[in-house]
N, C-alpha and C positions, 0 to 999 in steps of 0.2 A: 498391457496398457489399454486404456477404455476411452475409443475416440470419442468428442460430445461435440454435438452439431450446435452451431454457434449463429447459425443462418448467412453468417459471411464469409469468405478467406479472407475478409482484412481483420477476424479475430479467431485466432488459433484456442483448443481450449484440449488438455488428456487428464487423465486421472490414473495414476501410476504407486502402486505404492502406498497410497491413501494422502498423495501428494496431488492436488490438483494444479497445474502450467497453465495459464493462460498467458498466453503469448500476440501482441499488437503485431498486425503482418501487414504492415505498409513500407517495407525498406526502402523503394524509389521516392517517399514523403519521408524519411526517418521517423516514421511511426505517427503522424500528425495525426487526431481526430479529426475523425469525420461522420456524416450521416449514416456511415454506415455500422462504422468501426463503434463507435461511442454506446448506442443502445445496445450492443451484439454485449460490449462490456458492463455493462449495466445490468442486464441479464446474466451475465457468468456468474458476477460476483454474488446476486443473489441469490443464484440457484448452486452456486458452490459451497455459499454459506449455509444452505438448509440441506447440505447434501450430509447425510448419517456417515456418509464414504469417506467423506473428505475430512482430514485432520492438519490438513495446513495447506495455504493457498501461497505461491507463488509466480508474481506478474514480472515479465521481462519483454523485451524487444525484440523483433526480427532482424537479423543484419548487423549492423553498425549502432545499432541505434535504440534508445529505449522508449521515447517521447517527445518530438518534439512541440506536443501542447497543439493549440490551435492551426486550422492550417489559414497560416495568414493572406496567402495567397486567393482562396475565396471568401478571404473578408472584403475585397475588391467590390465582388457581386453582390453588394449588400442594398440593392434598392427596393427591390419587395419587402425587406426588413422593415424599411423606414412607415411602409404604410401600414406594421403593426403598430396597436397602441401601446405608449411607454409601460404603462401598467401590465399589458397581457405580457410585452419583453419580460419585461422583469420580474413576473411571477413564474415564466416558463424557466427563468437562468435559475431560478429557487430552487423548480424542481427538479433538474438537472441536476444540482449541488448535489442538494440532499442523495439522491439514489443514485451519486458516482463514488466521491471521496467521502461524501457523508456517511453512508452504506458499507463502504470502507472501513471506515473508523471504528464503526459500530457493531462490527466482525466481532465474536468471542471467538474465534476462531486465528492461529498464529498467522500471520501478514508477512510475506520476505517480497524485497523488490530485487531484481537484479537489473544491472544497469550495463549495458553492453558500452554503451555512447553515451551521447545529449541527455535529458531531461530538461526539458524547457516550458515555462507558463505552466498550463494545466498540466503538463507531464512530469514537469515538477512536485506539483503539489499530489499527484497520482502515485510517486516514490514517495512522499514524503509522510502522505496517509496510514501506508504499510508499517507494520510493526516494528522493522528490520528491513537496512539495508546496504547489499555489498555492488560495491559498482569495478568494474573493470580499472586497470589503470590509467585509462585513454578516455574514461566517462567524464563529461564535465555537465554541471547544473549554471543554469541560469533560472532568473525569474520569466527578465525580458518582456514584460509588460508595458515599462518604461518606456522602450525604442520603439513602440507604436502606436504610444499615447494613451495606453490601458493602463486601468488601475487593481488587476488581480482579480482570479476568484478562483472559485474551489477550492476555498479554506485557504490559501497561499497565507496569507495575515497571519492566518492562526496557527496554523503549521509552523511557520518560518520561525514567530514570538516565541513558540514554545520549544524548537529544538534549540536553534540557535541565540536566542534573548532579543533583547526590544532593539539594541542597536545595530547588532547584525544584521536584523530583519530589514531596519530602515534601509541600511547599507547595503543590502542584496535588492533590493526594491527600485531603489532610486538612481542606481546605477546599473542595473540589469547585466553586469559583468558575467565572464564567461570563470565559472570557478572548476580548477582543476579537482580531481579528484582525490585528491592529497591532501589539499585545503580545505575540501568539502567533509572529511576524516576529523580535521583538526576543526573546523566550526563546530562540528556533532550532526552535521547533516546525513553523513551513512557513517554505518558501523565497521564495514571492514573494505578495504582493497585488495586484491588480486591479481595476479597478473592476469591480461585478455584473454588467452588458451584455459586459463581454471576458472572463470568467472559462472559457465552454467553447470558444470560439475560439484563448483563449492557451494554454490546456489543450492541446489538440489540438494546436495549431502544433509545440509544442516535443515532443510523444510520437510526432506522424511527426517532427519531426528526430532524433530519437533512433532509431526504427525504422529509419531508412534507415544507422543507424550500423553501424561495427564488431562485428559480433554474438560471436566468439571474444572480442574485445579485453575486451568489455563485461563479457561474463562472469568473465572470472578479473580485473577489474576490482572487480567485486563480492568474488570470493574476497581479493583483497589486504584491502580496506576490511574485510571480517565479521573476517579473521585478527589488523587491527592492536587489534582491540578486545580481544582475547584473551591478546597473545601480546608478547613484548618482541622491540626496535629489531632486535636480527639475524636472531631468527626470521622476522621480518618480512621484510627484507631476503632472506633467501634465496629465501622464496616468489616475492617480486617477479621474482627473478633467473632464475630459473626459470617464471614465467609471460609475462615481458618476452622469453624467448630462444626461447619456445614461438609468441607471437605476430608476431613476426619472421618468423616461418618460413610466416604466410600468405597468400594470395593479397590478403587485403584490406591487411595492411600493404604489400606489394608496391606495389599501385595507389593506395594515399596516396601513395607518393613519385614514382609517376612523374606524378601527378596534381599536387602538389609542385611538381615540375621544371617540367610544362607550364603552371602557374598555371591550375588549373582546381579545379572541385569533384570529388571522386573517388567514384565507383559502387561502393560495398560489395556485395557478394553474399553472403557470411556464410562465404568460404573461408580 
């Protein structure tokens, strides 16, 4: 295991496997963002993402917990704030976005969230950016924006519209309810539950099989899926066509089939 200095202990980060863990260590906050934690993540992801090492990234919690989003508590201390101008606010939350969930998304690289606990507001939308996600049976999401008078970010809108559909979103939005992790299954919010004791074992298992995957394949695997959200049946279709005859042409398709032929498991190398 290859420890990676993160510049804080409120953000855990190893590389195992060609699995890299980064891990939010705020358990006395249930993982809330902060000054420190936030950049330290921002950094991971992108130095995870450009990492040759790394074949699939997954983000969990410390403790009990996996995110509780913003810490609301120093939103109290927000009077320096007010003497920034609305313009500079809101160009800084831009770019925030962009190089959290945004950077997120834009991983070619496979995405698992695990969800010990909570996910709440931005901690929500932090699980919800991920490729893939298995939450404990004791995990519940919320928006929670609503209960303190906020209206979302970090993609939440887009996230939300797009797993769950337009009405759910409104309905998760507008009532900032506490959804079990059962329900959160049955909306399409995560993909699987576990019991608590299996939740960073089953986590892991399935983010090395993923890491030891197709790493080309995987990627324009991801470009087909973001394009069909955008873009109609042919459009679609053609990218496929041209990413299917792109992938073809690699060493790691080669060795699936001959791995195929020989009824064996096949050794990717990422060619």
């Amino acid at each position: 295991m290859q420890t990676i200095d993160t510049g804080t202990d409120e953000l855990l980060c190893d590389i195992s496997e060609r699995v890299a863990t980064i891990t939010l260590n705020r358990p006395e906050a249930r993982n809330a963002l902060s000054d420190r934690l936030t950049p330290a993540l921002r950094r991971m992801i992108k130095q995870c993402g450009e990492d040759a090492s790394v074949g699939a990234i997954l983000i969990t919690g410390a403790g009990t917990a996996f995110c509780a989003g913003g810490d609301v508590k120093g939103m109290g201390n927000g009077a320096p704030k007010a003497e920034i101008p609305l313009e500079e606010r809101v160009a800084n939350l831009r770019t925030k976005q962009r190089t959290l969930t945004g950077a997120l998304v834009g991983l070619r690289k496979p995405t698992i969230a695990a969800l010990p606990g909570p996910a709440a507001g931005a901690g929500m939308a932090i699980a919800l950016a991920c490729d893939i996600r298995i939450a404990a049976e004791s995990a519940i999401m919320s928006t929670g924006y609503a209960r303190i008078g906020l209206t979302g970010d970090y993609g939440i809108a887009w996230l939300l519209t797009r797993l769950a559909g337009t009405a759910r979103a409104r309905e998760l939005m507008f009532l900032s309810e506490r959804i079990d992790a059962r329900r959160c299954e049955a909306l399409g919010l995560v993909n699987r539950v576990v019991p608590d004791n299996e939740l960073r074992d089953t986590a892991f298992a399935l983010a090395r099989q993923l890491a030891d995957g197709p790493t080309f394949a995987f990627g324009r695997i991801k470009d087909n899926l973001d394009q069909a959200l955008t873009s109609d049946l042919l459009a679609s279709m053609d990218q496929e066509a041209e990413n299917l005859v792109q992938a073809a042409r690699t060493a790691d398709h080669k060795e699936a089939v001959r791995a195929f032929v020989e009824k064996r498991k096949p050794t990717f190398t990422g060619g």
